[in-house]
N, C-alpha and C positions, 0 to 999 in steps of 0.2 A: 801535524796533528791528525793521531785516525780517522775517519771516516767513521760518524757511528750508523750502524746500518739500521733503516727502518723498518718497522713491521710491512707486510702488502695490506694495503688499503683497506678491503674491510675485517681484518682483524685488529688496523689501528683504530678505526671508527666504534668497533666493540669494547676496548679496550678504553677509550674515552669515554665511553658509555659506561663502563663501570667506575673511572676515577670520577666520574659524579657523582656517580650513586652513594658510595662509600662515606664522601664524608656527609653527606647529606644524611645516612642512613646513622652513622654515627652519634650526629645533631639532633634525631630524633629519640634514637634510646638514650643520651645524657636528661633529656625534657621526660621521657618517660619515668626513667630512674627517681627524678627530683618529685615524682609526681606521685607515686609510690613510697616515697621515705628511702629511698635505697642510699641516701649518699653520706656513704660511709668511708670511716678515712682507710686507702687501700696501704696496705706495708710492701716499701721495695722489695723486700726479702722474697714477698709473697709472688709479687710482676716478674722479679728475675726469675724465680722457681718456675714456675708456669711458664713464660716463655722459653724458659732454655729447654722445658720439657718440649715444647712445640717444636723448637728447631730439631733437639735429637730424633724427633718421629719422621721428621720431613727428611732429613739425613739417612736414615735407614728406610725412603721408601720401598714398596717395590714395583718395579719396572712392569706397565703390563703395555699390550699389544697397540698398535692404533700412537705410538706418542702419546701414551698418559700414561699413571702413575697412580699409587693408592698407597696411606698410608696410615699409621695410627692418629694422625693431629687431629682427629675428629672425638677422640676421646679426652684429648687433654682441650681441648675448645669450649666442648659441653661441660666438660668438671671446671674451667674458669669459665665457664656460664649461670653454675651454680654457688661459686665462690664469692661471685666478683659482682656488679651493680650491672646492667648491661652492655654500659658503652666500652666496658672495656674488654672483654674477647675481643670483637674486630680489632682494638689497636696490638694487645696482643698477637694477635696471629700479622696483623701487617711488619711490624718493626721485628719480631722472634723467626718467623717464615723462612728458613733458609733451606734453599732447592740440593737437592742431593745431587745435580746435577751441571754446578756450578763450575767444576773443574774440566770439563768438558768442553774440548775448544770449540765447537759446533754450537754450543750454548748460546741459548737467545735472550739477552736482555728483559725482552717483553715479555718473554716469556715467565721468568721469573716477576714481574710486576701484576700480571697477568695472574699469576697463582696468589699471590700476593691479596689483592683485591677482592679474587671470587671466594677464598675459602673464607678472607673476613665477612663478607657480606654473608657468606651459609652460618657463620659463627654467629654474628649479631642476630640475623632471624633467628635462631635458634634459640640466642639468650631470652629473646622477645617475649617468643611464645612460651618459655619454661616460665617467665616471671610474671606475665601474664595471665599465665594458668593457675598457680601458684598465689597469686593475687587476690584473684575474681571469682575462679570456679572450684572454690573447695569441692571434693569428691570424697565419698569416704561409703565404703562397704559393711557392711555390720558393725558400725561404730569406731571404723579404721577409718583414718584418714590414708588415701591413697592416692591425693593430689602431687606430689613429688614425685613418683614413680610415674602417674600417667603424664604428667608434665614431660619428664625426661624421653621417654618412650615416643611423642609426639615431634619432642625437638630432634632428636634423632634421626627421626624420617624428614623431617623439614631440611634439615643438614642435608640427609641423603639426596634430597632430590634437587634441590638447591645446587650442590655443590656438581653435580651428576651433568645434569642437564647446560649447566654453563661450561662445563668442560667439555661437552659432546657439541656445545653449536662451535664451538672455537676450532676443536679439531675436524669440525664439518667444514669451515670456513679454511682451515689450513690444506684439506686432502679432496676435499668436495664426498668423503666416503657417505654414506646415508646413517642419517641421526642413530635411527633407531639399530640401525648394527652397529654402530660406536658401544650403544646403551648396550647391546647383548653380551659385544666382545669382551667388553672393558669389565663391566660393569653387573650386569647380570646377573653373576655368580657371588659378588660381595655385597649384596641386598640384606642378604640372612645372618651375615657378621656384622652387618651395621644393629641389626636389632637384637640380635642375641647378644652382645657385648654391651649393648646399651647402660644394662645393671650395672657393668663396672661403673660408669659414669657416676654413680651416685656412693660406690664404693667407695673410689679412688677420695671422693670429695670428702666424705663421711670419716675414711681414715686421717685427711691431711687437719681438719679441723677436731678433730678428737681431745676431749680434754679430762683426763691427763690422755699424753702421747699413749698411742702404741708401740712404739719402740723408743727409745730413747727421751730428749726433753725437746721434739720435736716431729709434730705430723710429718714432716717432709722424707724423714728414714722408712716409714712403712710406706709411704706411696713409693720409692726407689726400690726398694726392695718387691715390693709389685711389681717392676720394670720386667723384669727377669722372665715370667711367664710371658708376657706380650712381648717380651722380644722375639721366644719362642714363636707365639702364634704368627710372627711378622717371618721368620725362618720357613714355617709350613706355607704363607701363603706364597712368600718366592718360589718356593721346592714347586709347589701346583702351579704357577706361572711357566717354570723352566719345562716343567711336563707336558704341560699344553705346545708349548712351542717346540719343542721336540716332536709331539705328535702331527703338530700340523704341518713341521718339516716332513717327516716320511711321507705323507699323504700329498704334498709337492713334489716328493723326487720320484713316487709313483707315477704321478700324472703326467711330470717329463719321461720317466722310461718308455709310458706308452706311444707320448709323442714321439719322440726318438727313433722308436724303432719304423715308423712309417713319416716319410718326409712330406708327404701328401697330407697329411692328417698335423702338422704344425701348427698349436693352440686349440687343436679342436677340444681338446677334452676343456680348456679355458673356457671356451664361448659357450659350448655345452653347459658349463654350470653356470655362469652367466646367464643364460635364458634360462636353466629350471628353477632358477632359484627367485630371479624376478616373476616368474610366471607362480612362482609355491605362494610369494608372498599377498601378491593381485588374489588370488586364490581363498586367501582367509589364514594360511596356516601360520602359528606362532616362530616366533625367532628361533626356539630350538629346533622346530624342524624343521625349517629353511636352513639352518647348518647342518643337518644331515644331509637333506637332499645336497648341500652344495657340497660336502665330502664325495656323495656316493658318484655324482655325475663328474668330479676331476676325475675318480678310478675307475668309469661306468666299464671301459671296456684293457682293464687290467690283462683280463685273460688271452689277449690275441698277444701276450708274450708266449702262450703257449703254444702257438699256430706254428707249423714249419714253415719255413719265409718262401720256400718251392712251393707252396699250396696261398699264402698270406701275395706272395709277390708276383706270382705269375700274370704273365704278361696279356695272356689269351685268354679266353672262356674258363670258367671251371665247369667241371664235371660234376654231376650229383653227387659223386662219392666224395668230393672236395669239396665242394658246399655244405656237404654233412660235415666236413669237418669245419668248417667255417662257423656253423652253427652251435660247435662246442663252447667258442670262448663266453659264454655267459658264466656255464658251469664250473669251465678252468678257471673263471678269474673268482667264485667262491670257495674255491677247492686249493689255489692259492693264497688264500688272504686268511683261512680258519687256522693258524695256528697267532694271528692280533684277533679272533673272532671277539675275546673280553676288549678291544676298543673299536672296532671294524663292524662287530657284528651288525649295530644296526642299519649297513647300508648295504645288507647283501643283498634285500631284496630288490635294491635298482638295480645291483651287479645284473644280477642273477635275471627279473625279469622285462629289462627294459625293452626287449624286441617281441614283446608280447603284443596281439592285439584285440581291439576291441570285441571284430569279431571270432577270434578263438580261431585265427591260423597264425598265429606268431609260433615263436618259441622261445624256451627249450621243452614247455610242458604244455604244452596250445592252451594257457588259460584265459578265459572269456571274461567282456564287462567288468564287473566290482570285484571277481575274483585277483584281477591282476591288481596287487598293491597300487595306492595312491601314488608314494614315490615314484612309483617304476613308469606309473603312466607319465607324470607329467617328467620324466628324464625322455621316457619314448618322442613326445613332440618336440623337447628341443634338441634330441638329439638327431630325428628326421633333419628337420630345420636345419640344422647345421649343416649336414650331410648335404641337403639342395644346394646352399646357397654359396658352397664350398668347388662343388663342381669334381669330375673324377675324371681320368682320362679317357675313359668310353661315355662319359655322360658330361656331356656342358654346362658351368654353375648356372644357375635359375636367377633370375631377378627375386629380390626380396618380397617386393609383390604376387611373383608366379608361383613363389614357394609359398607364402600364405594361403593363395589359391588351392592349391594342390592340399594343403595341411585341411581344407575346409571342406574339400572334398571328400577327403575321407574321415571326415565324423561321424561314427557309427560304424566306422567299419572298421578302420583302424586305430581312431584315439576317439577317446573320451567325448562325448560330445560339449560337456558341460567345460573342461577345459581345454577345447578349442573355441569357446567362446569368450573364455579369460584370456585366452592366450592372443587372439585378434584386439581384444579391448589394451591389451601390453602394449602389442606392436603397433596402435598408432598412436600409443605415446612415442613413438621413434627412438627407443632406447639406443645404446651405442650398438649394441649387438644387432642390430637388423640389418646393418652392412656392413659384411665378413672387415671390407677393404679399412671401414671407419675401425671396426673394433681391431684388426689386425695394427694397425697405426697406434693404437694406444697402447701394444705389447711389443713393437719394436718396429726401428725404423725403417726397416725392408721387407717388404713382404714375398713371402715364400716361393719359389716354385711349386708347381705342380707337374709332378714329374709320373710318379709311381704309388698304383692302389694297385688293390685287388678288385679285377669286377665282378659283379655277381654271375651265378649260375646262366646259363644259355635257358634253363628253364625256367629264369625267375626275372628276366631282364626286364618284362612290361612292370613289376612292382616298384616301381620307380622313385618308392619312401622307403627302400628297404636296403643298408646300406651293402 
């Protein structure tokens, strides 16, 4: 007999915690329903209709980042939420629920019980509140009643965030990834189709109860025949899923070319954006632009593919004429990148000014203070940081402490004052990136040699943040 394999601990404990909830939550919209008059006799016709609609949405989800998934069942949940009495969406979507990913031999059980449960419990609340509203708080605008509409519009977002948020702690618990970039990755972008499609919800309902039929001697041909467009809109949101991942592939096989070509610099451009982007977020900045910076600082230094590896790998001192050219690849790497400028563009300014400094002797353009973009500053400190704690063969790696040291010392003169003061309140939350060796171990199990850099100028060697 196989072996059935169990969920890890606290996503079984989660998972138990929603098989209470459920039928509990169940137990109470039946008591609601009776309590309101809703109990009315349901037609099989009506359960299978509806459910099979569930399953074919779930069936044609589409695949997004992160192990999650998004799909139309939130429109046919909400339309048998307006159909049906409350208690029965959740039983719908539990028993009709089938994962599109079931033929997959990798496929996890709980997984499937697991979706199973949380969309009915977003369904049920949803019903709740549409019937609740619908109930209690007539609404009505120059003598329109407009309780159904705002009704739906509200359950909608109760779904959304419902169904959202329980799928992001699960896959927190599955990946350890952080809540709120599950919510951006995932999530984020399909906020504005939950509420702009909302109206279908009351369409889809309106056409399947229609009397007479809109099409035939049966609501159910015009809601099929509805199917057609939203399969469509289920086609585009794949297509923009596979573009995303397409983009974020090239923007990975960049930041290994850069790695690549210097053996010394192995992951650096990874830790790099690891510290700017936990230091973006400490900082105040929203999710989208904490996924810029974390683009721009993978590619920050794209352009030292343009360096000749006799001037990039020499072994000795460079020359001032060789540090000028050392000090091109800001500009090679946005003079590379302008022909994606329509998806790249917004991170040319890390490219481009991250060796900039506070006090206006950086480069490529000596810009000073608030002149030098936000991004750029805070790629400059973690990309210092890195640089220290990383070690070069004329120069011995720093302790994570010495390099904080040093990062503190030059506030005002070469970074930002105000975030080096975010950036020390990050580093003694001890994230994994404060030591090279820890975060090197979590990207593979041998850590690199240090063999071969370039060192700085004989005239720049005391700048000792300057890589």
């Amino acid at each position: 007999m196989p072996k059935i394999e169990l969920p890890p601990k606290k996503i079984a404990v989660f998972i138990i915690a929603l098989a209470v909830a459920f039928p509990a939550l169940v137990y109470i919209l039946w008591y609601f329903s009776a309590n309101i008059g809703l109990v009315w006799h349901v037609s099989l016709i009506d359960v299978l209709f509806w459910g099979s609609l569930i399953a074919w949405a779930q069936l044609t989800e589409v695949k997004l980042p992160f192990a999650a998934s998004f799909s139309h069942t939130y429109l046919f949940t909400l339309s048998a939420a307006i159909l049906f009495p409350p208690w029965i969406p959740p039983l719908l979507v539990f028993f009709f629920l089938f994962s599109g990913s079931m033929n997959d031999p990798e496929y996890k059980w709980y997984k499937g019980l697991f979706n199973r449960l949380q969309t009915g419990i977003a369904a049920g609340a949803s019903a709740f509140i549409y019937w609740f509203i619908v109930a209690n708080l007539p609404i009505s605008v120059s003598g329109i009643d407009i309780s159904l509409t705002v009704a739906i519009v509200i359950a909608s977002i109760i779904t959304f965030i419902i169904n959202v948020s329980l799928v992001s702690i699960v896959v927190h618990l599955a990946t350890g990834l952080p809540i709120r970039d599950i919510w951006f990755h995932n999530f984020g972008w399909v906020l504005a189709s939950y509420l702009i499609m909302s109206p279908i919800v009351v369409l889809l309902a309106r056409m399947y109860r229609s009397s007479p039929p809109l099409l035939g001697n049966w609501g159910g041909w015009a809601v099929i025949l509805f199917l057609i467009p939203l399969y469509y809109a289920r086609f585009h949101w794949d297509e923009v899923v596979k573009l995303r991942k397409s983009f974020d592939t090239t923007v990975a096989l960049l930041s290994n070319t850069i790695d690549a070509k210097d053996s010394h610099t192995y992951l650096h451009s990874k830790r790099v954006a690891a510290i700017a982007s936990e230091l973006a977020r400490a900082y105040g900045l929203d999710a989208a632009q904490v996924n810029t910076i974390e683009k721009g600082s993978s590619i920050h230094d794209i352009g030292k593919i343009g360096i000749p590896d006799a001037v990039l790998f020499k072994p000795g001192s460079l020359t001032e004429e060789e540090y000028a050219i050392i000090k091109k690849h800001p500009e090679y790497g946005v003079r590379l990148l302008e022909p994606a400028l329509d998806y790249l563009g917004e991170t040319f300014d890390i490219i481009k000014y991250h060796h900039e400094r506070w006090d206006g002797r950086g480069y490529p353009e000596g810009l000073a203070g608030h002149e030098i973009p936000l991004f750029a500053r805070i790629v400059g400190i973690a990309d210092a940081y890195e640089a220290m704690t990383a070690g070069r063969p004329y120069q011995k790696a720093k302790s994570p402490e010495r390099a904080l040291q040093e990062i503190e010392d030059f506030a005002g003169i070469q970074f930002d004052p105000r975030l080096v003061e975010t950036f020390r309140q990050v580093w003694e939350t001890n994230p994994a990136w404060r030591d090279r060796e820890v975060f090197l171990r979590l990207y593979s199990s041998q850590a690199p040699s240090l063999e071969s850099s370039s060192p700085p100028s004989s005239a720049l060697e005391a700048e000792t943040l300057q890589k």
